[in-house]
N, C-alpha and C positions, 0 to 999 in steps of 0.2 A: 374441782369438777363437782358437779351437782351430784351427779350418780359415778362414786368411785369405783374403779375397776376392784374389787375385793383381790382378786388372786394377785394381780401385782404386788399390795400391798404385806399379803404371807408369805412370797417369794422375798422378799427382801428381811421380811423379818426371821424367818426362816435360815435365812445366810446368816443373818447378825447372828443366832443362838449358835450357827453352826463356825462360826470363826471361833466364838468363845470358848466351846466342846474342844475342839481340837488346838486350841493355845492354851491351854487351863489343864492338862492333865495331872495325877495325882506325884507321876513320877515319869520321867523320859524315857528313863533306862526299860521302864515295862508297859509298854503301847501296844493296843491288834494293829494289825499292819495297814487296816483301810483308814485310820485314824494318826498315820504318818504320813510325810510327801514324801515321794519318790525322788530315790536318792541322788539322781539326775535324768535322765533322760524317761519317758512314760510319766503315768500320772496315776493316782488313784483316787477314793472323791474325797481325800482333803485336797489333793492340787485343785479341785474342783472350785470353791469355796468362794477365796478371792475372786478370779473371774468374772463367777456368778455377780459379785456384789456389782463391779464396776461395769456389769452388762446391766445391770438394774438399775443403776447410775444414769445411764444410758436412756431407760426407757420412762424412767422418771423427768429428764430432762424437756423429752417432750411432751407432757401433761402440765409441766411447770413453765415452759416458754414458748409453746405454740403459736400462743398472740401477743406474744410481748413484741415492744417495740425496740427496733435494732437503734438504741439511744445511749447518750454516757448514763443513764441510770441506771439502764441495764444492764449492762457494761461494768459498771460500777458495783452492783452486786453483785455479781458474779463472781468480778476480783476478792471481794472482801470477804467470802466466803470462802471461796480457794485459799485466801491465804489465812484463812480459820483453822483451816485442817490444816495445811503445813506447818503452823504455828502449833499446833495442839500434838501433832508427831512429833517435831522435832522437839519439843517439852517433853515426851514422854524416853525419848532417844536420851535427853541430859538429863533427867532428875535421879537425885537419889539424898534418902532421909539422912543421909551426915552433914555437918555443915562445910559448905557453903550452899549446899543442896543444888547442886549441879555439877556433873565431871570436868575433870581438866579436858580444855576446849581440843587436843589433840584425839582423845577417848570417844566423843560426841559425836553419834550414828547421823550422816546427814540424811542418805535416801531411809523409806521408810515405808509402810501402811497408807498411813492417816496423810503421808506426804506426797504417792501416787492416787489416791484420791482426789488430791486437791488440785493436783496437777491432769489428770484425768477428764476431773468435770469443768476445768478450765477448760483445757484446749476443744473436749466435744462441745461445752454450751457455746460457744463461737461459732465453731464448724456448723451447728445446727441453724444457728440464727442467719446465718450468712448464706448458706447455699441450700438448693434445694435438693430435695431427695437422690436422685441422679447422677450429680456432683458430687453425694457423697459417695452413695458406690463407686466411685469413680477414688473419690481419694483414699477408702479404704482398703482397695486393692493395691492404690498405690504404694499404701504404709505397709501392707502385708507384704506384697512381692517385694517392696525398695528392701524390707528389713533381713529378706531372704538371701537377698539379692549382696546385701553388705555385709553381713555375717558368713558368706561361704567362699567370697571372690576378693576381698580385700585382704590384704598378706598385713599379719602383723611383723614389723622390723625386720622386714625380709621374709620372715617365715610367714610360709601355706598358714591361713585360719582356720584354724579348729572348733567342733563344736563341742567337745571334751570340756571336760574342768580343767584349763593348762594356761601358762600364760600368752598362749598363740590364740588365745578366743579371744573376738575383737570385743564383742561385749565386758565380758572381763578385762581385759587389759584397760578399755577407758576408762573404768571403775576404778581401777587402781592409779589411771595416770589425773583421774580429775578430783576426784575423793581421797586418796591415799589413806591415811588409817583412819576415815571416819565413814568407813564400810562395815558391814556386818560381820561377813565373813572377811582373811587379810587379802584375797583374792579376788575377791567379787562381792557384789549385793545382790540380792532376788529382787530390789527393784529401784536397780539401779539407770544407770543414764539411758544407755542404747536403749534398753525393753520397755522403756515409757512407751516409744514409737509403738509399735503393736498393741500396748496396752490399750494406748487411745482406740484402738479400732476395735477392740473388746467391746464399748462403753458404743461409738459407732453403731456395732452391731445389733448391741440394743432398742440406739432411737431407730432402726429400721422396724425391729418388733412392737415398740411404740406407736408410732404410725401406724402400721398394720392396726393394732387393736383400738386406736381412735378413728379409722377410716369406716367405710358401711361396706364394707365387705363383708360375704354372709360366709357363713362358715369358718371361723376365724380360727377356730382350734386346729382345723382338719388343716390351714395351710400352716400354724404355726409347729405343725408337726412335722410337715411337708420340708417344712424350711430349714427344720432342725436335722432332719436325719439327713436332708442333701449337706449341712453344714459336715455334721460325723463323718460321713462320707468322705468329701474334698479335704478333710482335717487328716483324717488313717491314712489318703492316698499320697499325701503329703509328706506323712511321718516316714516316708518311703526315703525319701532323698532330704526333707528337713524333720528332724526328731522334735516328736512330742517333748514336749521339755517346759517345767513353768519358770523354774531359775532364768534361763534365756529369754522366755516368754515369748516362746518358738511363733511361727503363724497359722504350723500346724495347732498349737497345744489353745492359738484364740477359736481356730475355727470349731474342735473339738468341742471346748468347751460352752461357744455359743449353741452350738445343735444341742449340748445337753441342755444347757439353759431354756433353749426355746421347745424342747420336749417334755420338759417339769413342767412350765409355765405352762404349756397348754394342757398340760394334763389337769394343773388347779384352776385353771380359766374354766377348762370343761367344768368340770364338778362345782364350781363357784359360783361362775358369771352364769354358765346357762344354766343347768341342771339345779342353782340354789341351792344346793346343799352346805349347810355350816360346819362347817368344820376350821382349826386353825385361830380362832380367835386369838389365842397367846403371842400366835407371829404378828399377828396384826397391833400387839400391844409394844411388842421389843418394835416393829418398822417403826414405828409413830415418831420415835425416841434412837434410831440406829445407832448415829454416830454420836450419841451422847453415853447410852449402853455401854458399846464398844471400848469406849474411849476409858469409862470409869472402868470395867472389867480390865484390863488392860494394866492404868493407873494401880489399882487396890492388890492386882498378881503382882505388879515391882514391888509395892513397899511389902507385902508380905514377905517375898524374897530375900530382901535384907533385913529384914526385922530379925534380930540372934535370941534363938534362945536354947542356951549350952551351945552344944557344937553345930547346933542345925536351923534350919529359919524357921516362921512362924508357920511357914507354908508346908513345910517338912515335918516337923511337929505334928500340927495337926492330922496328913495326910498316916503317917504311922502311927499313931496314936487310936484316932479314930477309924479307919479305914484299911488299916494292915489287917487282915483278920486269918487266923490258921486254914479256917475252910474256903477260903478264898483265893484265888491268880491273883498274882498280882495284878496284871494285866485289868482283873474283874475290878481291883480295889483304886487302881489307878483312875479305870470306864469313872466309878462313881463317884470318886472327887469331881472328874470333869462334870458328872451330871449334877452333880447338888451345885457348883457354880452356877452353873445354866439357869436350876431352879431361882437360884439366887435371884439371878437378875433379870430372867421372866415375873420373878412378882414386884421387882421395883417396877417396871416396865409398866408390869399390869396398876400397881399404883398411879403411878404418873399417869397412865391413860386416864382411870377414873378420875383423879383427881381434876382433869383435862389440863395436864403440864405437858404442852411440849417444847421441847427447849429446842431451838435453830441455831446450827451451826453454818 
């Protein structure tokens, strides 16, 4: 685009620092609680995070395929890029610094991050290229209600389904009958088979707010605020008879989280796009580079983890060493590991931008 939408692009960078902040902490055992996900059911704004990304996914995709043509080229990228990120997840799921430098294939996490991404911006850049506006409302309500719809009325092996952590939750139980021990958890994954379905309409949700902000509609903020609190809305009224929940990746916990999404974004839209005001540059430097960030932050916390030295890793080391301090919570000393990561990799980011490297995944 000649003249880039500014706030999209700090909305997305903005998520990238904030997956890192909250998967990088100094120690698990000592967290503030807004910087833990909730331990099943509700949400707090780390369940926020992911969402956000793959609703951004979403509105990115229409700025990237609006006039592309529905061709095997097309087609064709799309594929090889999805299967970048599933390849780049499922690398990060098997590695480890001993040799053979990868786990025994029974150990090896198959669902993943980097692997519902790829599958994510697969199935939306389709759905966007293929149908029109309309159509998709139409099948994103479909994915919402069918997911509700199979998650509360299909009996697992006779037993009623639960929305509980049990083995009666239909979600879980497929996880475990199609994955078996290359789940996260031995019961379930957080994103796993069933909750792709919904997720996609996460990412959906987006190119609707996409469209919105490449259309001539005047007042763009005022509706994308509009859009967002009837989302919150429909999302709480929801969590009434289906729970907020990100493990399940409830339809309450998409709708939710897109009203929030689409209430941040309008709120940096306002202050960006119209009012010009600068602010955010840094986010703007981690989007450029997202899933490249991501991916090495991510990479660089494993092998710290097993990197031994004496009885503890390198990551542990360091964290008590430097950051265990007498006048300090832990909690405090934990925050600022995560934060000096962040730093970390906002000034690679910010390199790479001047340098002008972006690397495409």
């Amino acid at each position: 685009m000649k003249d880039r939408i500014q706030s999209v692009d700090i909305f997305r960078g903005a998520t990238i620092v904030l997956m890192i902040l909250v998967n990088t902490p100094g120690t698990w055992s000592n967290v503030f609680p807004p910087l833990l996900h909730a331990k099943w059911h509700g949400y707090t704004p780390t369940d926020l995070v992911f969402p956000f990304f793959l609703f951004i996914v979403g509105t990115s995709i229409v700025f990237a395929y609006q006039y592309k043509q529905t061709n095997s080229g097309t087609y064709k990228k799309i594929s090889i890029r999805a299967l970048k990120l599933i390849g780049l997840g499922l690398f990060l799921g098997a590695f480890t610094i001993s040799f053979p430098f990868f786990k025994e294939f029974a150990n090896i996490r198959f669902p993943g991050v980097l692997q519902r991404i790829g599958l994510v911006f697969f199935f939306a850049s389709l759905l966007f290229l293929n149908f029109k506006w309309k159509t998709l409302i139409g099948i994103t309500v479909g994915f919402l209600v069918g997911y509700w719809l199979l998650m509360t009325l299909i009996p697992v092996n006779g037993i009623e389904s639960t929305l509980d952590r049990a083995p009666n939750n239909l979600a879980n139980w497929l996880d475990v009958q199609i994955f078996g021990s290359h789940n996260y958890k031995t019961d379930y994954d957080p994103e796993g088979f069933l909750s792709t379905i919904p997720s996609i309409a996460s990412s959906l949700l987006g190119i609707f707010t996409g469209l919105i902000l490449l259309s001539k509609q005047k007042k763009k903020a005022t509706i994308l605020f509009g859009l967002g609190g009837a989302l919150l809305l429909i999302g709480h009224l929801w969590d009434l008879i289906f729970p907020i929940n990100k493990a399940l990746w409830t339809s309450s916990f998409v709708m939710v989280t897109a009203g929030w999404a689409n209430i941040i974004l309008a709120l940096i839209y306002y202050l960006t796009d119209i009012k010009k005001i600068k602010f955010g540059s840094i986010f703007r430097y981690a989007g450029a580079n997202a899933i490249v960030v991501y991916f090495l932050s991510s990479f660089i916390s494993k092998i710290m983890g097993q990197i031994r030295i004496g009885d503890t890793s390198l990551h542990g080391w360091l964290f008590q060493n430097i950051y265990v301090q007498d006048f300090m919570s832990m909690e405090t000393s934990s925050l600022l590991y995560g934060l000096s990561v962040v730093a970390f990799y906002c000034l690679l980011a910010y390199v790479l931008y001047k340098r002008k490297i972006f690397i495409k995944v």
